[in-house]
C-alpha positions as CSV (number, residue, x, y, z in Angstrom):
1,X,0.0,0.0,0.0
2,X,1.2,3.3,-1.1
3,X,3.3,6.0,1.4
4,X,1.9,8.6,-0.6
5,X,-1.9,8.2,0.6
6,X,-3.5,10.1,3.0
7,X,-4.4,8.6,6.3
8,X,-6.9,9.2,9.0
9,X,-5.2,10.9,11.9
10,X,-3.6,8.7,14.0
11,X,-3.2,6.0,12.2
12,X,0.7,4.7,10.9
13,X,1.9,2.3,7.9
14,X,3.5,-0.7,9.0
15,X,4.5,-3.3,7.3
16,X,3.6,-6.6,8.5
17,X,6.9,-7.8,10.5
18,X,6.9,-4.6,11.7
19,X,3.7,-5.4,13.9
20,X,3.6,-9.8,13.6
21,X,5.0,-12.7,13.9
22,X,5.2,-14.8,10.6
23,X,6.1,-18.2,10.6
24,X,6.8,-20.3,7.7
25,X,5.4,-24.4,7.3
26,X,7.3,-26.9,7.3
27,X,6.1,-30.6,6.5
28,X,7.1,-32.9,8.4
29,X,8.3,-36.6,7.4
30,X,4.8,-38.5,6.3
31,X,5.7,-41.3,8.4
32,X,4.7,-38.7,11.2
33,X,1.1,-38.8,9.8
34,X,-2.1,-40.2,11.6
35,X,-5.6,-40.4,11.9
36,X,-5.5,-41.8,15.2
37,X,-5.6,-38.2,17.3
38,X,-1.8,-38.6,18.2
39,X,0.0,-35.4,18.3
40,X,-1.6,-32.5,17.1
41,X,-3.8,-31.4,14.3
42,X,-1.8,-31.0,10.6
43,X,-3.1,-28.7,7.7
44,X,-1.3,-28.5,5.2
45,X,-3.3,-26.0,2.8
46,X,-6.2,-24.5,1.7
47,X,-7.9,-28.1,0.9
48,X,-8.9,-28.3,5.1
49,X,-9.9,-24.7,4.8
50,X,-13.7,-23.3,5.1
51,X,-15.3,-20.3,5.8
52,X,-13.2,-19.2,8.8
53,X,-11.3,-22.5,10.9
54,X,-9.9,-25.2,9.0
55,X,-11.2,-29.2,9.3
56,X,-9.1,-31.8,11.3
57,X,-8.6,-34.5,9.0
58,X,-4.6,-36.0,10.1
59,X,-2.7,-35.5,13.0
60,X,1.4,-35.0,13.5
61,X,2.7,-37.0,15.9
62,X,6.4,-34.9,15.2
63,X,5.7,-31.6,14.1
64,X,8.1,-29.2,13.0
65,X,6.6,-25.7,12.9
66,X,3.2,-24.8,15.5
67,X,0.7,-22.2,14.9
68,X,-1.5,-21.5,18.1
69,X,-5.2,-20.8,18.4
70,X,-6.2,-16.8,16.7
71,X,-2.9,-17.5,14.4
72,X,-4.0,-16.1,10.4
73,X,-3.4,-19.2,8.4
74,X,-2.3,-17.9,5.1
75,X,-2.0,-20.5,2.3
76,X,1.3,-19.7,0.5
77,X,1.5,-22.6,-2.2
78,X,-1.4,-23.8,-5.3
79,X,-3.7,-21.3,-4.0
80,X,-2.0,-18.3,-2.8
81,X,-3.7,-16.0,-0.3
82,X,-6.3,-18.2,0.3
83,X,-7.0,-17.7,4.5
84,X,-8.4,-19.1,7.8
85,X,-7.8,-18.8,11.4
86,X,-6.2,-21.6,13.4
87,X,-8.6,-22.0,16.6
88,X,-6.3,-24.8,18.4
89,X,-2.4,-25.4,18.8
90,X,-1.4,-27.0,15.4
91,X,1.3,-28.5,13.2
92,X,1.1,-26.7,9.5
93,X,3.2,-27.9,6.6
94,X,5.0,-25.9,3.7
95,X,1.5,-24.9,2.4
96,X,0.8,-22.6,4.9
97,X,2.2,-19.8,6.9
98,X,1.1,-18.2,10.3
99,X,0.9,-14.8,11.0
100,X,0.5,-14.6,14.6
101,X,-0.6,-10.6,15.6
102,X,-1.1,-10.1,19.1
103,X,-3.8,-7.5,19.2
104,X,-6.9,-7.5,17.3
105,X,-5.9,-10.7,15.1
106,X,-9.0,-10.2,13.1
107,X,-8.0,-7.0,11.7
108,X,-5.1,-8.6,10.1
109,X,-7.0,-11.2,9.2
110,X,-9.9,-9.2,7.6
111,X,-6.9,-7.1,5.7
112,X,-5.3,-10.1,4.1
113,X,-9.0,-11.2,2.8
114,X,-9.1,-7.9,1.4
115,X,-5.3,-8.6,-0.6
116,X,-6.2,-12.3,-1.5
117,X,-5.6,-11.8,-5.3
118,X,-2.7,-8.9,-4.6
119,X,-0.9,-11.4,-2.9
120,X,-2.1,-14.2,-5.4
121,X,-0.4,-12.3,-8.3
122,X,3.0,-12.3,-6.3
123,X,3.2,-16.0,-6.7
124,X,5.8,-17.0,-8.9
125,X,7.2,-20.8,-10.4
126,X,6.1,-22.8,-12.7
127,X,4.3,-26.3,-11.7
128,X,3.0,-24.5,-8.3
129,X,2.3,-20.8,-7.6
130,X,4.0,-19.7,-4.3
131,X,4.8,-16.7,-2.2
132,X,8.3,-16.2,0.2
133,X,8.0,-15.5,3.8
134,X,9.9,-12.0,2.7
135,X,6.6,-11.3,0.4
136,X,4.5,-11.9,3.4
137,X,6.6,-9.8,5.5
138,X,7.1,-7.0,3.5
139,X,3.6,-6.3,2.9
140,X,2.6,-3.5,4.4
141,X,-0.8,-1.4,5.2
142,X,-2.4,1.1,7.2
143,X,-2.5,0.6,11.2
144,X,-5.4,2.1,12.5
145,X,-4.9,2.2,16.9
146,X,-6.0,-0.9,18.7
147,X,-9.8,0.9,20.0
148,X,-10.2,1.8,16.0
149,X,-8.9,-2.0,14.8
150,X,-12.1,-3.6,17.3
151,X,-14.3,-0.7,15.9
152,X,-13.3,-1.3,12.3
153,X,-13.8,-5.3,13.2
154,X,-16.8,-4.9,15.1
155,X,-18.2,-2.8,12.0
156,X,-17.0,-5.4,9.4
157,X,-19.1,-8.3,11.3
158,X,-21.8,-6.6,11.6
159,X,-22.3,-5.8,7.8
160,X,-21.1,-9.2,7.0
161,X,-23.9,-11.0,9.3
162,X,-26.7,-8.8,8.0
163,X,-25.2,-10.1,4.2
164,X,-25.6,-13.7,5.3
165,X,-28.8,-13.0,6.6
166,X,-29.6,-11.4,3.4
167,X,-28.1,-14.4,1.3
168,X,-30.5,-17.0,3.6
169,X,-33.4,-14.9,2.1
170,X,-32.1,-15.1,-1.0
171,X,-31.9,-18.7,-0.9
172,X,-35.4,-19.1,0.6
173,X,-37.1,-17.0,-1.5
174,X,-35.5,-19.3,-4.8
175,X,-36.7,-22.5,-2.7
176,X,-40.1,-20.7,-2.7
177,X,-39.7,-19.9,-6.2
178,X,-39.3,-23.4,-6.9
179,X,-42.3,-24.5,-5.4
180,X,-44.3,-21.5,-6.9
181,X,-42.7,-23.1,-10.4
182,X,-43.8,-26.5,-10.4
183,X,-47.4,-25.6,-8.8
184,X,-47.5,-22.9,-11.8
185,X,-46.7,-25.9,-14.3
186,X,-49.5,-28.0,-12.3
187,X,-52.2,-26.0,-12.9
188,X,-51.3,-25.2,-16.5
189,X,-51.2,-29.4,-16.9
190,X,-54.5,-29.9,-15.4
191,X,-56.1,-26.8,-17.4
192,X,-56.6,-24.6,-14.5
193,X,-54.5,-21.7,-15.3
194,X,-56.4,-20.9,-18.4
195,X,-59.5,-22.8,-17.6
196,X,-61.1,-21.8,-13.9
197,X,-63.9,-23.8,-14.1
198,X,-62.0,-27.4,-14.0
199,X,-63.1,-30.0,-11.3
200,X,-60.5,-31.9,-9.5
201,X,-59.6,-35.3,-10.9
202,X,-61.1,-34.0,-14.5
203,X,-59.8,-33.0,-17.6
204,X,-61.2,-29.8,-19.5
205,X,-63.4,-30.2,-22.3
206,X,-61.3,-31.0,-25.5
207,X,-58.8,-32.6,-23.3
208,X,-57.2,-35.7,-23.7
209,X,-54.6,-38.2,-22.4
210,X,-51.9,-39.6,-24.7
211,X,-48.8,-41.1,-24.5
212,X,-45.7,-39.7,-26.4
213,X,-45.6,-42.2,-28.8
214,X,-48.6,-41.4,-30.0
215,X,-47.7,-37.5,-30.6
216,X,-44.0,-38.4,-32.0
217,X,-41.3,-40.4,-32.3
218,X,-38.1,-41.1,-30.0
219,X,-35.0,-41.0,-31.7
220,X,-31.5,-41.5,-29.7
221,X,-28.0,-39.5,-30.5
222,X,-24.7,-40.3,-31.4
223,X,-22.0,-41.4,-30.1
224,X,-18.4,-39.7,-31.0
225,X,-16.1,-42.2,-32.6
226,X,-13.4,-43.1,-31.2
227,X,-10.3,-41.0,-30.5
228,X,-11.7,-37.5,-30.1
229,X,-13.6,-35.9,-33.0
230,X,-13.8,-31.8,-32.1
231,X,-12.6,-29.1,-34.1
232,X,-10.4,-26.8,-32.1
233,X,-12.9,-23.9,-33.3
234,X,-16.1,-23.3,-34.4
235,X,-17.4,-24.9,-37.2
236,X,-20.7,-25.8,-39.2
237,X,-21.7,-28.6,-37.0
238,X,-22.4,-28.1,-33.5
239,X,-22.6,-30.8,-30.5
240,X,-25.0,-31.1,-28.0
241,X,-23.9,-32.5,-24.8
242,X,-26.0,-32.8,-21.4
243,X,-23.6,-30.5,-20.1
244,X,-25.2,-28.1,-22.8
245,X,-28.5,-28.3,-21.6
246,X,-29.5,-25.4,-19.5
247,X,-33.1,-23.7,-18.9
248,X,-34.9,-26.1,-21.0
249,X,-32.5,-24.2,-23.9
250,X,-29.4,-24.4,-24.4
251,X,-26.3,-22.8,-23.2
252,X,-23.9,-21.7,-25.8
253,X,-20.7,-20.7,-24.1
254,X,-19.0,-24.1,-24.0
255,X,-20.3,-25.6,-27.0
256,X,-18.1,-27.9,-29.1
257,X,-17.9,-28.4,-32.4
258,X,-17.6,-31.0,-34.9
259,X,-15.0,-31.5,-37.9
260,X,-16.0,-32.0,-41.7
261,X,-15.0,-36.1,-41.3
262,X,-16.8,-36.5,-38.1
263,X,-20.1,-35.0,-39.2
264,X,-19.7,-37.1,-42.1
265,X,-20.2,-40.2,-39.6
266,X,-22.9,-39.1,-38.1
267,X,-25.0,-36.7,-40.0
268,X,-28.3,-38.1,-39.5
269,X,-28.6,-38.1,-35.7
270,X,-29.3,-34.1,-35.8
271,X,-31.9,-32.6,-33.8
272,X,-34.6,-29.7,-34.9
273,X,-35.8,-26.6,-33.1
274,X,-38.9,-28.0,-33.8
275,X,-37.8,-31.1,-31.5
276,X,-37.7,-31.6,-27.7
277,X,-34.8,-33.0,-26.4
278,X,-34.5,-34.9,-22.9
279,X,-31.3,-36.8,-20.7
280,X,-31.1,-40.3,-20.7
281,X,-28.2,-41.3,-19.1
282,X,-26.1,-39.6,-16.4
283,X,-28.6,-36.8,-15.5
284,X,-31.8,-37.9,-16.8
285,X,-34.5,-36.1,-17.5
286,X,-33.4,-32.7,-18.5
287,X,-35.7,-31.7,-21.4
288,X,-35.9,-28.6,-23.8
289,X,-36.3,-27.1,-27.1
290,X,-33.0,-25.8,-28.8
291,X,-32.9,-22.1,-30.3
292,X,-33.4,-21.8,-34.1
293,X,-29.0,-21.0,-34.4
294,X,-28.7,-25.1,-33.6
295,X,-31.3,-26.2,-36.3
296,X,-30.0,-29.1,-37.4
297,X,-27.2,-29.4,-34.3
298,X,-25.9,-33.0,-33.7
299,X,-27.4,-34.2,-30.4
300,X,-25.2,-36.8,-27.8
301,X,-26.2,-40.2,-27.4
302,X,-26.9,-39.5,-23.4
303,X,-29.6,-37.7,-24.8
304,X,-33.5,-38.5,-27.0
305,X,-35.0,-36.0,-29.0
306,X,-39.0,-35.9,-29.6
307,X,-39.6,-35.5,-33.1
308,X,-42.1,-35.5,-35.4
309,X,-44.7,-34.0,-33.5
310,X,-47.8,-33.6,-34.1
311,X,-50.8,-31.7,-32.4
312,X,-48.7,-30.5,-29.8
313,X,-46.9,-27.6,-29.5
314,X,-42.9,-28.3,-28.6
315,X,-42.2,-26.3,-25.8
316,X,-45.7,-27.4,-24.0
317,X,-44.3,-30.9,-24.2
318,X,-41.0,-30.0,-22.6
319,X,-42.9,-28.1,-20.0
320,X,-44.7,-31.4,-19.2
321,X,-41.9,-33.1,-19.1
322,X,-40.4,-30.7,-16.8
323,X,-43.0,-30.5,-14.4
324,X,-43.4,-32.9,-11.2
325,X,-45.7,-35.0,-12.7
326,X,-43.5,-35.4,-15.7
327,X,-40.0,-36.4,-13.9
328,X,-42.2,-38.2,-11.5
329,X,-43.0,-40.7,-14.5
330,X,-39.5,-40.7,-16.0
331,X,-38.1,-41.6,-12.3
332,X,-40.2,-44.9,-12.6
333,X,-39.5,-46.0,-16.0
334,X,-35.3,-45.4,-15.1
335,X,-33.2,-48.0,-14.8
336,X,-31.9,-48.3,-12.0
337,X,-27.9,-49.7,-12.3
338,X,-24.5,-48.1,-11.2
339,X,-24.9,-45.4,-14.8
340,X,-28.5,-45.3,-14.7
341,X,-30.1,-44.4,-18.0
342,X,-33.8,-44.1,-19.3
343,X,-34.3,-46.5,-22.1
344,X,-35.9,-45.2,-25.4
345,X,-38.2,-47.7,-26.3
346,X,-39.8,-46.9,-22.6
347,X,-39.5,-43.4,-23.3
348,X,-42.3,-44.1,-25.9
349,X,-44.7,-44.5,-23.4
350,X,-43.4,-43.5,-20.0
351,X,-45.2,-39.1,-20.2
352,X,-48.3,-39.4,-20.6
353,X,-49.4,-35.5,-20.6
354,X,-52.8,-33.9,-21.3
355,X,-52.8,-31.5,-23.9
356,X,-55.7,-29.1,-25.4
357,X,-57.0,-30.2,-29.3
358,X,-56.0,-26.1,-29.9
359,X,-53.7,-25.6,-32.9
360,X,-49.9,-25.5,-31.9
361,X,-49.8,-22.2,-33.0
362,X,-52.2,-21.0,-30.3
363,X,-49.9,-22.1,-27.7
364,X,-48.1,-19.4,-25.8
């Protein structure tokens, strides 16, 4: 941090061996290593970090460098910066430093949250990032007086507590919105968000129950031959992978591409915008319509496409098959083995849905 800035009154620029302790890891043989509880708690990086005190996961029975209870735990190695406070005596290994400060430790703590990627950015080497004790050291800030520090701390906790609180709405309110989703696609299945006058257990006049076989056809994709087959850039013919799927659309940042040979293998397992396409192996039952870009995309062979419809709008029947009742039916014709997959010929028959005699183009 800059000399030249100007600083409240009263407060100095230190840098931080000026005002802490920092001590280096060291790892000790792995021979020393346990689960058994003997000796004391070992972390050796960021993996036994969380939010604020790291996991217990081996014990040292010989360790060669101690951090004690408030110590900063800084990781120094593949991350850098990463941090977490020790809150028991422990042995730490070459990923890790401590930074013991004797006052307000969270204020130093808070502070080297605040430089995480400053510090990241110091790493240097080539297989693993890492920082020196002497970066660590040399860092320097502004040093508020010790009342100010447990204001400044007391401050920070506060507006971080009322952001967790605000991130628990958050959260609740998109559980909520969950529920509001699939009652939504309840009513519109049963008829009752455009008809009001439905009874319970009926369906609305002009209503009817079908099975998907009898409003299309279930095709399958295509497996990649063997040895890779992308381009390294964009071409004509775009795959569709499950990981692609995405908002009952399809997310276009990752897609991959196709070369000239490959498509040439497998040119007639494409899949229209005028199809509906659902999971069936992996994560099954992800459905969706594609955008009219991918017209004509090349689908995966963990995936079905609906196609051929007829009297039924395409994004209806991915709603349907989206809803409760829809995954509710897919779950019970799955099979049930250590990949489990969703076999097309049951696919034919396993969503019923009920669906309006209206032209498709009536549909919203």
């Amino acid at each position: 941090m800059g000399e030249n800035k100007v600083i409240p009154i009263g407060w100095a620029t230190a840098s931080v061996q000026d005002i802490a302790d920092v001590i280096m890891g060291q790892s000790p043989p792995s021979s020393t290593y346990n689960k058994d509880e003997i000796g004391l708690p070992f972390f050796q990086g960021k993996a036994e970090f969380t939010e604020l005190h790291p996991v217990v996961e081996k014990w040292c029975s010989k360790p060669k460098k101690i951090a004690i209870n408030n110590d900063i735990l800084l990781s120094v190695r593949a991350p850098v910066g990463t941090t977490n406070i020790a809150d028991m005596e422990c042995c730490i290994g070459r990923g890790l430093a401590a930074i013991r400060y004797h006052h307000k430790h969270k204020f130093l703590y808070y502070y080297f949250r605040l430089i995480e990627n400053e510090l990241d950015k110091k790493g240097t080497g080539t297989t693993f990032r890492a920082i020196s004790g002497n970066v660590i050291k040399s860092t320097r800030l502004f040093l508020p007086p010790l009342p100010e520090q447990h204001r400044i701390v007391a401050k920070i906790e506060e507006l971080l507590s009322s952001l967790d609180k605000g991130i628990e709405s958050l959260k609740t309110a998109q559980q909520q919105l969950k529920v509001y989703r699939q009652a939504v696609l309840k009513w519109a299945f049963e008829g009752k968000l455009t008809n009001k006058n439905v009874v319970d257990g009926a369906l609305p006049q002009g209503w009817k129950v079908v099975t998907v076989d009898e409003i299309g056809k279930v095709k399958g994709g295509k497996r990649l031959p063997k040895g890779g087959a992308y381009s390294e850039g964009p071409t004509k013919y775009p795959y569709l992978r499950v990981t692609d799927f995405e908002n009952q659309t399809i997310n276009q940042k990752k897609l991959k591409f196709l070369t000239d040979s490959t498509q040439a293998q497998i040119k007639n397992y494409i899949i229209s915008n005028a199809d509906v396409y659902i999971s069936i192996a992996g994560t099954i039952g992800t459905t969706g319509t594609i955008p009219e870009n991918l017209d004509g995309a090349n689908l995966t062979e963990n995936a079905a496409k609906i196609t051929d419809l007829k009297n039924i709008y395409n994004k209806y029947l991915s709603q349907f098959l989206a809803s409760m009742k829809g995954q509710s039916q897919i779950r019970e014709h799955t099979k049930t083995t250590t990949q489990p997959k969703l076999s097309l010929f049951r696919s034919n028959y396993s969503a019923q849905c009920s669906f309006t005699s209206i032209n498709a183009g009536h549909f919203p």
